[in-house]
N, C-alpha and C positions, 0 to 999 in steps of 0.2 A: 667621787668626791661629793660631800652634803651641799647639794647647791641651796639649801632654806639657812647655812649660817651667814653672818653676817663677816663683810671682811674690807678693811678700809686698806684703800691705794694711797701711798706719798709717789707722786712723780714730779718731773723738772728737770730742769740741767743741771750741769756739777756748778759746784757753787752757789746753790741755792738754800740755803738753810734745810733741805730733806732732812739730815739728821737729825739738825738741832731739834724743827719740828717735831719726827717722831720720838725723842725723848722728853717730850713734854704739851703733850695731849691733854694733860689733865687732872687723869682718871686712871685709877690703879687697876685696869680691869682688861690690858693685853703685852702683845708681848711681839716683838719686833723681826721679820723674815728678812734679810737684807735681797736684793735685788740686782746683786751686781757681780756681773761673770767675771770677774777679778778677784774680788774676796770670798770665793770658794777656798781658795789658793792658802796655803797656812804660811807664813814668813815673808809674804808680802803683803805689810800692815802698813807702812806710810804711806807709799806713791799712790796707795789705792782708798787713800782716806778711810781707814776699815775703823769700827767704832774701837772705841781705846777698850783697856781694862776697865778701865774707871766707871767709862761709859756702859760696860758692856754689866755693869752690877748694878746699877740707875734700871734699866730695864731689860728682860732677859734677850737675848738675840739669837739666831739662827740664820744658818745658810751660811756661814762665815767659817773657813776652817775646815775645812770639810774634804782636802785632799793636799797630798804633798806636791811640791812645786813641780816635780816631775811626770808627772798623770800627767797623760795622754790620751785623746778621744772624747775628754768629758764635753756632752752637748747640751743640748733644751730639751732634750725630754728625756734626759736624766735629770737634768735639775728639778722638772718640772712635776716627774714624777716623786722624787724625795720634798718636795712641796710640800706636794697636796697631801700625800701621807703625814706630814708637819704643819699643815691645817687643821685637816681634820685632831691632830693629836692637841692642840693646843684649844681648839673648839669642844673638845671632849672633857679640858678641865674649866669650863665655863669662862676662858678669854676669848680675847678675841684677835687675829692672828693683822699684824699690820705692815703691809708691805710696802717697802721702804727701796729704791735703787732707782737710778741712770738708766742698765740696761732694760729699756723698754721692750725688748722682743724676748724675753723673760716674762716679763708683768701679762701681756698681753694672752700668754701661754694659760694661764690661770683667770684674767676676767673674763676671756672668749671663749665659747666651747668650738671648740678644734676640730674637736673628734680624736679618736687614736691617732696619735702622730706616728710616722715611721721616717726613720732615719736613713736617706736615701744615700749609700754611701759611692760617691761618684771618684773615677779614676783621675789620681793628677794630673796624668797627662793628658792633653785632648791632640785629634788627627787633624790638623789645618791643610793638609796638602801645597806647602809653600805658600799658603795664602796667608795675610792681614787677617784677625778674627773677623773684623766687620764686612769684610770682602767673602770672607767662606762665610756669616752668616747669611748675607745678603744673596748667594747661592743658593744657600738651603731654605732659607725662610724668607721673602722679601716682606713680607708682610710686617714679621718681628722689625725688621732693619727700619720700618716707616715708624716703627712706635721708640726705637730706642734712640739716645742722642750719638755721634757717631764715637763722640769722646767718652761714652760712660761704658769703659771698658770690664769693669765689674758683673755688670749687667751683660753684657755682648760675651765674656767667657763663662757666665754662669748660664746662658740661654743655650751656649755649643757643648757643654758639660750635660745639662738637660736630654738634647738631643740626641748625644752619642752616649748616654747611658739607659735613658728611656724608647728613642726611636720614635717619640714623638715631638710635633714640634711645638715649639717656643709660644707661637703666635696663637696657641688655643689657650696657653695659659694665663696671657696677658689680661688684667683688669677682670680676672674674673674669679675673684678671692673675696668678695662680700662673706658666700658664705662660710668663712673660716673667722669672721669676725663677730659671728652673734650672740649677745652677751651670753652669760654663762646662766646668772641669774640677775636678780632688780637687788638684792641685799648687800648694797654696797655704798663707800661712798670714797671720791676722789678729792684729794688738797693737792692743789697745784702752787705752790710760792715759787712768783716769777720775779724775778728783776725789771722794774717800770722803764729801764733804760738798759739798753742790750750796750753801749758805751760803761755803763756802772759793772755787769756783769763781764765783761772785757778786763775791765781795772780790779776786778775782786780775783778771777782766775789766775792773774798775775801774782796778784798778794799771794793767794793760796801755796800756789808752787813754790815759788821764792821760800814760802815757809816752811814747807814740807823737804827740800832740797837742807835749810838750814839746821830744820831739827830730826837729823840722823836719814834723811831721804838720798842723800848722795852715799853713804857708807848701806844703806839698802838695796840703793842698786847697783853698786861694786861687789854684795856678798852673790846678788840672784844671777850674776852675769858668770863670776866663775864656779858659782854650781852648777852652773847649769851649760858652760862653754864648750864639754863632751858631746849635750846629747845634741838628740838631733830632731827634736820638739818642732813642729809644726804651727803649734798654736799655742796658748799659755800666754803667762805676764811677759817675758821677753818680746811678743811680740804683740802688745797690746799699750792700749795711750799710759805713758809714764815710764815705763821703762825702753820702750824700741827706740828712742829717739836720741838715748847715751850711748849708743854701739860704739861708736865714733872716742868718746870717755874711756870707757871701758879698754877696750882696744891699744890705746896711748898710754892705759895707766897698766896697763898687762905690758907690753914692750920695756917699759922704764924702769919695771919692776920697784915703784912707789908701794910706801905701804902707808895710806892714809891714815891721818893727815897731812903726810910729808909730801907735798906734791909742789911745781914748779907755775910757773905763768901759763906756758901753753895749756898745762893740763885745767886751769881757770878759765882759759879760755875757752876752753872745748866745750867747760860743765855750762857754760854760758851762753854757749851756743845752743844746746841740749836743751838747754832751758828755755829759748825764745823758740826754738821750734817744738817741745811740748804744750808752750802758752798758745801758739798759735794752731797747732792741732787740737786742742782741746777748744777753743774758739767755735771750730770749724765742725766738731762733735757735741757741741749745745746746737749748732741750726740745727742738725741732723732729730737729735733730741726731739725740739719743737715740732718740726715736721714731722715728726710719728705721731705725736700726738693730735696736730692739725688731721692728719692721716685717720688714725685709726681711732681717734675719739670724735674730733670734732668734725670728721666727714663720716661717720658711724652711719647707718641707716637710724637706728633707733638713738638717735641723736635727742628726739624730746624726751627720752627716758633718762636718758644719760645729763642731759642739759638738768635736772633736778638731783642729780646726784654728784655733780661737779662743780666746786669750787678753785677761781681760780684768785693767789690771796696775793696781789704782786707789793712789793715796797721798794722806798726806796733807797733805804742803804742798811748798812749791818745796822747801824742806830736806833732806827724805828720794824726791822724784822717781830720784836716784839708785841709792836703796839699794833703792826700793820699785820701779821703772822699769827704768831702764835697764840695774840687772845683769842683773836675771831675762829680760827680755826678749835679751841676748846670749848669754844661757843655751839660752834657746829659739830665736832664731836658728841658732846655732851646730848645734843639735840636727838642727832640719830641715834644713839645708841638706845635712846628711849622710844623713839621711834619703832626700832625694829622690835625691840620687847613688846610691842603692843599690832605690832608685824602691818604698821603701813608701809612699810618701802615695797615691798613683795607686790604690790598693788601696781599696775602700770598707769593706773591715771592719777596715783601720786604725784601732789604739786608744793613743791616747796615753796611757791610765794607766799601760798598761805598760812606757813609757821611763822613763830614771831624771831627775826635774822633781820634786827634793823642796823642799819649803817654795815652790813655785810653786800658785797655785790655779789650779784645774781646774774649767769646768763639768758640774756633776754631771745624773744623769736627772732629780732632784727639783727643780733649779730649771728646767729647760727645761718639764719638765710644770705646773708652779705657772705660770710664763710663760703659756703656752699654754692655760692657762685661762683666764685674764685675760684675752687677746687674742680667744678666742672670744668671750667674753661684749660685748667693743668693735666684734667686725664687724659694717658694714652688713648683712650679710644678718640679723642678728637683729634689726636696729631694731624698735623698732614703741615708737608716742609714747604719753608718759604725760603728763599733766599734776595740779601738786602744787599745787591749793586753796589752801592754807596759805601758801605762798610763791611762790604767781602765775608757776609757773615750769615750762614746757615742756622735758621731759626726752627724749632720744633712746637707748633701748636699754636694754638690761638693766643695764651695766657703768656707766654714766650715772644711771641711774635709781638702782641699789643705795649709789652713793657719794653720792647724795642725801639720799638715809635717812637714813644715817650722819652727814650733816653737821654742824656746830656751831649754824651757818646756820636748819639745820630743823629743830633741836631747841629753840631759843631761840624760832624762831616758834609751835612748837605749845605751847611753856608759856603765849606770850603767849594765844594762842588761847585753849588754856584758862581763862583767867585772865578770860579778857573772855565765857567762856559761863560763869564764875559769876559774875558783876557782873549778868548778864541774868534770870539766873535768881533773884540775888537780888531784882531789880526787879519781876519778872514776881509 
């Protein structure tokens, strides 16, 4: 890949204006990679907010469409590998290539230089010997077992998968992935539009789906559930946020043999349920979101390179996206792109305070160092378990343990506490 072209990141969580953003930069002078392991997929365009037609002739797109619903096996570094060959092809015709998506462990594949990746393909099944996983890891690794929490069971069957495929163990791999994350190159630039109130971006998720459900999203996922009800798919949009969470729909409306629209009360009811437990996972997959980025941007080693190439543009409701969005961000577009034509970004003592970006905020040294405390005090390597008497509650780590303290939770328990060693001591 040309690491000396230039290539701008849109990241953020669902519901953040991303698309809107990248269709309206400014500047007639690139052309859109989408970013998200769902719209590879071809016939599932609403639940996965895939850019429209309409959209899709406003500015060219890619990565969209790119396999039928039944493919099987596609991973990250095939994606990542048809990328970069679609960077560089769109750098070749003087754009500039803009990448746009949710899935963050995508993006990351293309701003980090990685190295060859290899695709480790590990057996479904794992040998637990009648054991609880965390019980047979804590056998084979106690080390691992000190760093994981005991409920992050993802993490504990992918560490015993590790194990029993490689033969080595878990606890050498832990926190020691810095260098998988070193930029690729400095010819970049990051727009993040966040929502200023995670309560706003709560209330918009809602809208979203609700919308998506009404405008042909339920007859979307009634067509992908019995295409695909034979096979026996592992992975794909059945089991990914917006469709896994109708099985239950699906399922009811296969038995009654309805042929939508014609459907009954219970079957409303089910789509409704569908629908608060998609709103509610998708909630739960914006932290996630944020936390990669907290992660692998803003705990970056080379975080002051990166702090002059990231903009983060938050607002606060669809109303002002504009005012608070997308000028600034055509502002700062426009900026860089000049920039890189005269090749300052390439330079690591590059400083963006000193361009003219007024009334845009800037990350400052005080919030990257406050960050970075924070994050210290969350790494595995500092774990080590506490447990809180009072509230019967097994803590991991310092950063875990301290927000315990603090809690409302464990403040209300030790009054009760209190309260119940002077009832004893009245007694006694």
């Amino acid at each position: 890949m040309n690491n000396n072209g230039f290539i701008v990141y849109i990241i953020g969580t669902k519901a953040a204006g991303k698309k809107n953003l990248s269709l309206n930069l400014g500047l007639n002078n690139y052309e859109i990679i989408s970013c998200d392991s769902m719209q590879v997929y071809k016939d599932a365009d609403i639940m996965t907010a895939k850019a429209t037609a309409i959209e899709q002739t406003i500015k060219k797109h890619h990565g969209i469409d790119l396999l039928d619903l039944e493919y099987e096996g596609f991973n990250r570094k095939q994606w990542r590998d048809m990328t970069i060959n679609k960077i560089e092809e769109i750098q070749s015709k003087g754009q500039i290539p803009v990448l746009v998506g949710g899935t963050h462990y995508y993006i990351e594949s293309i701003l980090f230089n990685q190295g060859e990746e290899t695709q480790l393909l590990y057996e479904d099944k794992i040998q637990l010997n009648g054991k609880e996983p965390f019980e047979y890891l804590k056998e084979i690794d106690p080390l691992a077992v000190e760093k994981f929490h005991p409920k992050d069971s993802r993490r504990i069957l992918n560490s015993i998968k590790y194990f029993q495929n490689t033969g080595l163990l878990p606890s050498q791999q832990i926190d020691h992935h810095q260098d998988q994350f070193k930029l690729r190159s400095y010819n970049f630039l990051i727009l993040w539009p966040k929502w200023k109130k995670h309560e706003d971006l709560k209330i918009k998720v809602a809208e979203r789906i609700n919308e998506m459900l009404d405008q042909g999203g339920t007859e979307e996922i009634l067509r992908i559930f019995k295409r695909l009800e034979n096979k026996q798919n592992k992975m794909g949009v059945l089991h990914s946020i917006g469709y896994q969470q109708f099985q239950k729909v699906y399922q009811y409306y296969k038995e009654q043999g309805f042929q939508y629209p014609n459907v009954d009360l219970k079957f409303k009811e089910l789509l409704k349920e569908g629908a608060e437990n998609l709103i509610n996972d998708t909630v739960l997959y914006t932290k996630k979101q944020i936390q990669w980025i907290k992660n692998r941007i803003l705990g970056n080693s080379k975080i002051d390179i990166i702090a002059n190439r990231l903009f983060l543009l938050e607002f606060e409701s669809a109303q002002t996206l504009n005012e608070q969005v997308i000028l600034p961000a055509q502002k700062i577009y426009n900026l860089f792109c000049q920039l890189f034509q005269v090749d300052k970004l390439g330079d690591d003592q590059f400083q963006i305070s000193q361009q003219n970006l007024e009334n845009i905020k800037l990350l400052t040294p005080e919030m990257i160092t406050k960050y970075n405390q924070t994050q210290q005090l969350k790494s595995r390597t500092n774990w080590k378990k506490q447990e809180c008497e009072i509230c019967n509650k097994l803590m991991n780590g310092p950063f875990e343990i301290e927000q315990h303290f603090k809690s409302r939770t464990h403040n209300i328990n030790v009054l009760k506490d209190e309260q119940l060693q002077k009832k004893k001591q009245k007694i006694d």
